[in-house]
C-alpha positions, -999 to 999 in steps of 0.1 A, spaced: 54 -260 190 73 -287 205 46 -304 218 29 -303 187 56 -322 166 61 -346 193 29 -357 186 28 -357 145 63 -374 148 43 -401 171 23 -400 142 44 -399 115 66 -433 122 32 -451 130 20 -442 89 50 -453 76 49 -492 94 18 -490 84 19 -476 43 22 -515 30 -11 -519 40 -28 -494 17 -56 -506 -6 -74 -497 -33 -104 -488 -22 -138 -470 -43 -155 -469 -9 -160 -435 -3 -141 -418 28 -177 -404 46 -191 -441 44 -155 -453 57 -159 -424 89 -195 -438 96 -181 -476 97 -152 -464 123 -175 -443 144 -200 -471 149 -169 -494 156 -158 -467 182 -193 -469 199 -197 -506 198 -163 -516 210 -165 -495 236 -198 -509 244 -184 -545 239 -154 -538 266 -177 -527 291 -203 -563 284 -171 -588 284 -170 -594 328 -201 -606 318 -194 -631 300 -161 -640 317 -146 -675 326 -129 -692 349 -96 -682 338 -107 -646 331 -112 -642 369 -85 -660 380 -64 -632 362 -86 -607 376 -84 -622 410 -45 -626 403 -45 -585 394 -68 -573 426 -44 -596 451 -9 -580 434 -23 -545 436 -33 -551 470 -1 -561 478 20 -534 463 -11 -513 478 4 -525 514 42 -506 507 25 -479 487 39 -453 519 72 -465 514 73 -470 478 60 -435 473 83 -419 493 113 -434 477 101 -426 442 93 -391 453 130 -384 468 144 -400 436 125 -372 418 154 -345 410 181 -369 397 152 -382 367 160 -351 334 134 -330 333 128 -335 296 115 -373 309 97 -360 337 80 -332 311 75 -358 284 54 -379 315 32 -351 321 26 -340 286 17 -368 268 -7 -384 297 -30 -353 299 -62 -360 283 -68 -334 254 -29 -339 240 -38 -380 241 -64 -377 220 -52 -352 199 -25 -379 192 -49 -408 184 -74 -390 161 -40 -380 144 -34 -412 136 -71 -424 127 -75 -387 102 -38 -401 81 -57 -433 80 -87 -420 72 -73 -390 43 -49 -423 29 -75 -450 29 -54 -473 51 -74 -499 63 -43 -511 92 -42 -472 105 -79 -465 104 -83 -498 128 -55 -487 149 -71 -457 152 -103 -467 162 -84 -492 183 -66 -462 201 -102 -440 206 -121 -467 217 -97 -480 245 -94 -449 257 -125 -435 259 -137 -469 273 -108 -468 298 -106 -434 305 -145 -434 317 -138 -465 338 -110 -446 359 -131 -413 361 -161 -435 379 -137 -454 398 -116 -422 413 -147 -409 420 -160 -443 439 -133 -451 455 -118 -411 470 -83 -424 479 -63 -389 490 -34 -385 467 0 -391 484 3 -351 483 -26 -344 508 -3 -361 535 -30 -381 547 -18 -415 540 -23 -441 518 -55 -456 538 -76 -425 534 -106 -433 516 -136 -405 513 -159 -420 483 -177 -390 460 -156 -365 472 -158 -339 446 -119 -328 456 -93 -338 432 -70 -343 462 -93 -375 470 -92 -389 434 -58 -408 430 -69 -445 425 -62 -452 395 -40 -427 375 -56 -414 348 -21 -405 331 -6 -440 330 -40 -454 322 -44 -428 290 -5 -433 282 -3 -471 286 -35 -478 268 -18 -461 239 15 -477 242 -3 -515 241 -24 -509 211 4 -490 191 29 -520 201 0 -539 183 17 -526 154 50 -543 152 63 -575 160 98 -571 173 98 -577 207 125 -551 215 102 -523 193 73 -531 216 94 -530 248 105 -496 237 69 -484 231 59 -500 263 87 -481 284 77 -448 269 40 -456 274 46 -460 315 68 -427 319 35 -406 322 28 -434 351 59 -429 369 58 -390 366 29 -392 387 44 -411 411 75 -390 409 50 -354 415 32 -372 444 2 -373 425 -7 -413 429 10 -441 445 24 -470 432 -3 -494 434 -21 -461 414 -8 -469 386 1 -506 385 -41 -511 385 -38 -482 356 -17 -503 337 -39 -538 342 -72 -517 328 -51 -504 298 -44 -538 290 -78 -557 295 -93 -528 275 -73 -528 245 -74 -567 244 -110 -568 244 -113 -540 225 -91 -554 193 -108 -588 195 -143 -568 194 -122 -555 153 -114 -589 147 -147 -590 136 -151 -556 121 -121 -553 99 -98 -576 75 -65 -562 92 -58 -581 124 -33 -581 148 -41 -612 171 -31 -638 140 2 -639 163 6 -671 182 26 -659 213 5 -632 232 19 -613 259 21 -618 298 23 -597 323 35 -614 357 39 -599 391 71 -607 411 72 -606 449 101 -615 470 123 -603 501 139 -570 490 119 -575 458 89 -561 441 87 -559 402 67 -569 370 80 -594 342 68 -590 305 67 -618 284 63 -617 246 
């Protein structure tokens, strides 16, 4: 039951930012259903095209997110390990919270929650954010099933090491790269930060978006490197994703002018990530 009003709180608050958005509307609420659900198809669709039809700067920044993972990917042993032993001082409700709200079935029992209040109160803003929220993930969450599968990396919990590497093995012990948690979680933090302008307000939505991430880390279940890729595909996807409903629906979120930046730090002693908005 807890779990359950976790999730319409989530919900909840995300109706009321955005209730000034209502409209009148005499379009009827089957015809409105049909619109999203071809949106949902064609955006994911239109995420999967867009390295296609990249630029130069496009693969810079994909260059610039391969070369950091690779390099976190070269402490992941150590990093791991510390994260791992730091495991019983983090509460357990965090820790809980983390492993709750990345599992598959409870994140998109969250999203169509917010897409069926749109849908039942006409609201054009949270009918978008819904189909915003489906779309990214399913378009996301396929990506990272394909690429655990491709890729076989052994979890840090088989105790193999972090440069075991058996492709198509059917054993979830060898599908760790990327985390499907943080993916799921982050890709609904960055479209639900969509939302609201204050930067604080998104960097609050964005911390509890990469719990789910670190939980994993925390149980042994992926390394660091894991879920820093996990976070980079939540983020291409939902970009591409809400340009794709640019086109699609009157309510936009990318009118603003300063967009946000996600920059990898390196240093001696020091390994982080900077966000800018």
């Amino acid at each position: 039951m807890k779990k359950v009003i976790i999730l319409l709180g989530i919900t909840f608050c995300i109706s009321l930012k955005a209730q000034d958005s209502v409209k009148d509307s005499t379009e009827t609420r089957w015809n409105m259903l049909k619109y999203d659900v071809g949106s949902i198809f064609t955006g994911v669709g239109y995420s999967y095209a867009r390295p296609f039809h990249w630029k130069g700067d496009q693969w810079a920044q994909f260059g610039a997110v391969v070369a950091g993972t690779g390099l976190i990917y070269l402490v992941d042993d150590e990093t791991s390990r510390f994260i791992r032993n730091n495991r019983e001082g983090i509460p357990r409700v965090i820790r809980d919270y983390g492993e709750f709200y990345g599992s598959p079935s409870n994140n998109y029992l969250a999203t169509s929650g917010v897409y069926a209040v749109g849908l039942i109160t006409k609201n054009e803003k949270l009918r978008r954010t819904g189909v915003l929220l489906i779309s990214s993930a399913t378009s996301a969450g396929l990506l990272q099933q394909v690429l655990k599968s491709v890729v076989g990396r052994a979890r840090p919990l088989a105790d193999l090491g972090k440069d075991t590497f058996d492709p198509f093995n059917s054993s979830r012990n060898f599908h760790s790269f990327p985390s499907g948690h943080a993916l799921l979680a982050f890709t609904n933090a960055y479209a639900i930060g969509k939302q609201f302008k204050n930067p604080w307000v998104k960097a609050g939505i964005y911390t509890l978006g990469a719990i789910p991430g670190i939980s994993r880390v925390w149980d042994g279940q992926h390394y660091l490197s894991d879920m820093v890729f996990a976070f980079a595909i939540s983020i291409a996807t939902v970009e591409s994703i809400d340009r794709y409903l640019d086109k699609r629906y009157d309510e936009k979120y990318n009118d603003q002018t300063k967009m946000v930046s996600w920059n990898l730090n390196f240093g001696p002693g020091q390994l982080g990530v900077t966000v800018n908005f």
